[in-house]
Structures are given as C-alpha cells and as structure tokens.
C-alpha positions in Angstrom: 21.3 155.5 -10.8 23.1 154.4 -13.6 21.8 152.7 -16.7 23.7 151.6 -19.5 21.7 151.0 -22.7 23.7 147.8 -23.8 25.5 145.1 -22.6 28.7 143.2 -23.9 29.2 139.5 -24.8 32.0 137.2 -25.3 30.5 134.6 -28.1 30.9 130.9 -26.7 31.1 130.0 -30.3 34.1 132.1 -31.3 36.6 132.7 -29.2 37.9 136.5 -29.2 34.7 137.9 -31.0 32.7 140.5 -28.7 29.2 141.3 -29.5 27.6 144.3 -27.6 23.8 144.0 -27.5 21.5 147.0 -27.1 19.1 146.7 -24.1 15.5 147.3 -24.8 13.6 150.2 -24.5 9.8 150.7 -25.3 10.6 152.9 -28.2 12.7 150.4 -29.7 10.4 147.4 -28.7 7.9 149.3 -30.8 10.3 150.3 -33.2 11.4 146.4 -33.8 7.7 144.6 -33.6 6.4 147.3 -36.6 9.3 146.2 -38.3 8.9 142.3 -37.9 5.3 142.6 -38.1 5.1 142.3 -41.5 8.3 139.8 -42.0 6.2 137.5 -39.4 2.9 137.3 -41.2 4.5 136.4 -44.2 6.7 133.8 -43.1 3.4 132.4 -41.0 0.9 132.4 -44.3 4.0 130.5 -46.4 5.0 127.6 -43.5 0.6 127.0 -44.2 1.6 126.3 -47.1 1.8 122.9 -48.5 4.0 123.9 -51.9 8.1 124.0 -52.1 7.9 127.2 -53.4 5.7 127.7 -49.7 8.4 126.1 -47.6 11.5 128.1 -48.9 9.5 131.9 -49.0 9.2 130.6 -45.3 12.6 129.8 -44.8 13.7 133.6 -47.1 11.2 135.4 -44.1 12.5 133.8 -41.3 16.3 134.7 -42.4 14.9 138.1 -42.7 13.7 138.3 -39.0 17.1 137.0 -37.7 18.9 139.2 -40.0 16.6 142.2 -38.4 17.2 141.4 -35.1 20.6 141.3 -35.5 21.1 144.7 -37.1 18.5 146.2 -34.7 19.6 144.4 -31.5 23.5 144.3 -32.2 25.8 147.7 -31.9 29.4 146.6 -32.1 31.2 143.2 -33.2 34.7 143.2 -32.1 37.6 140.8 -32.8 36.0 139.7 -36.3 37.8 140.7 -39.3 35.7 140.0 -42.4 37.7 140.2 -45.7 40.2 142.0 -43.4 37.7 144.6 -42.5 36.3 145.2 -39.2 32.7 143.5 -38.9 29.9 145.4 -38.0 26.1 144.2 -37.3 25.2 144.4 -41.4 28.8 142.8 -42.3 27.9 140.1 -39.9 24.7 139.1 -41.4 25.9 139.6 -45.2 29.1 137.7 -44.7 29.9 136.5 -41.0 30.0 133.2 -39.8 26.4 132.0 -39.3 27.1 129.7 -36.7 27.7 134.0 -35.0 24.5 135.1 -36.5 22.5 133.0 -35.1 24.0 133.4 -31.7 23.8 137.1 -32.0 20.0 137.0 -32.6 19.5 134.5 -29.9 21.2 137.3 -27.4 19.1 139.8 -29.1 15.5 138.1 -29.0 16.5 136.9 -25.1 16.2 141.0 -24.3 12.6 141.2 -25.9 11.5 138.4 -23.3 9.7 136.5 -26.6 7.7 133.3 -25.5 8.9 130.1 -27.2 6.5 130.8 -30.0 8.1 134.3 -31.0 11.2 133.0 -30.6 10.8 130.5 -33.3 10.0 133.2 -35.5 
C-alpha cells in the first residue's frame, strides 16, 4: 500500500495557483483541535455578546481559526507570486488574496470531516 500524506489542488478561484493540502492524521487532528480550542471558545463567548466591541473580538477569533487552518492544513502554494516572492501557507494568509484563503481553509476543514457547526467556526 501506498499512502501519500497530502493531496494537490488546482484553486477554481485562481486559475494557475496550486494548493497542496495535508491529509489528516490523528496526531495532527489532535495537534490542530488543542490549538483551535482555545481560538473557538473565545470567538463563541464574544458572538454572546450583545456589544460592538463583542461582535468584532468575534469576527478577530474567527480570522484566527481560518488563518490556523490554513497554515496547519496547507504545505505548498504554487503559481502565486506575492510581492514577486513565492507564496507560502503564512505569505498567503498575511498577504494573499482572501478570496484564496478562504478557499484554502474550506479544503483544509473538508479533511477534518467538521459538522456544519464546526465548520462555521
């Protein structure tokens, strides 16, 4: 048997730009929920909150969990050139289109099997 630990993606948003995604494993399932754990708690307690201020520390988490998945779940970008530098997972999320960042975490979470729910998050 053969297994290969990740998987590559042509993005249907830009064409030309290859993401390869890392397959999950139960050390890095572990290794991703300890690390959203605490992201997701927070962003739950502000959304109950009825305050501005509430609503936008909501919206600060919530960047933070895609943002995570991405560099967690995402090992190469190809075909993106970012300042005229070849992107990588943290150069995607700090400056990348977001339109890709958001597809990227989409491919990401779809590995973990989240329920609609965790998905939102």
């Amino acid at each position: 048997m053969t297994y290969d630990s990740s998987f590559t993606v042509q993005s249907s948003i830009h064409p030309g730009v290859t993401l390869t995604i890392r397959r999950v494993s139960v050390a890095r399932r572990l290794d991703l929920l300890r690390r959203v754990r605490e992201l997701a708690g927070r962003m739950e307690f502000f959304k109950a909150g009825a305050h501005l201020e509430d609503k936008l520390e909501a919206s600060i988490a919530s960047a933070e969990v895609e943002s995570l998945y991405v560099v967690w779940g995402v090992s190469h970008v190809t075909g993106l050139l970012i300042d005229g530098v070849e992107a990588t997972p943290e150069a995607l999320v700090s400056g990348g289109p977001e339109d890709l960042v958001r597809e990227a975490a989409t491919l990401v979470r779809s590995q973990l099997g989240l329920s609609e729910d965790e998905r939102k998050n």
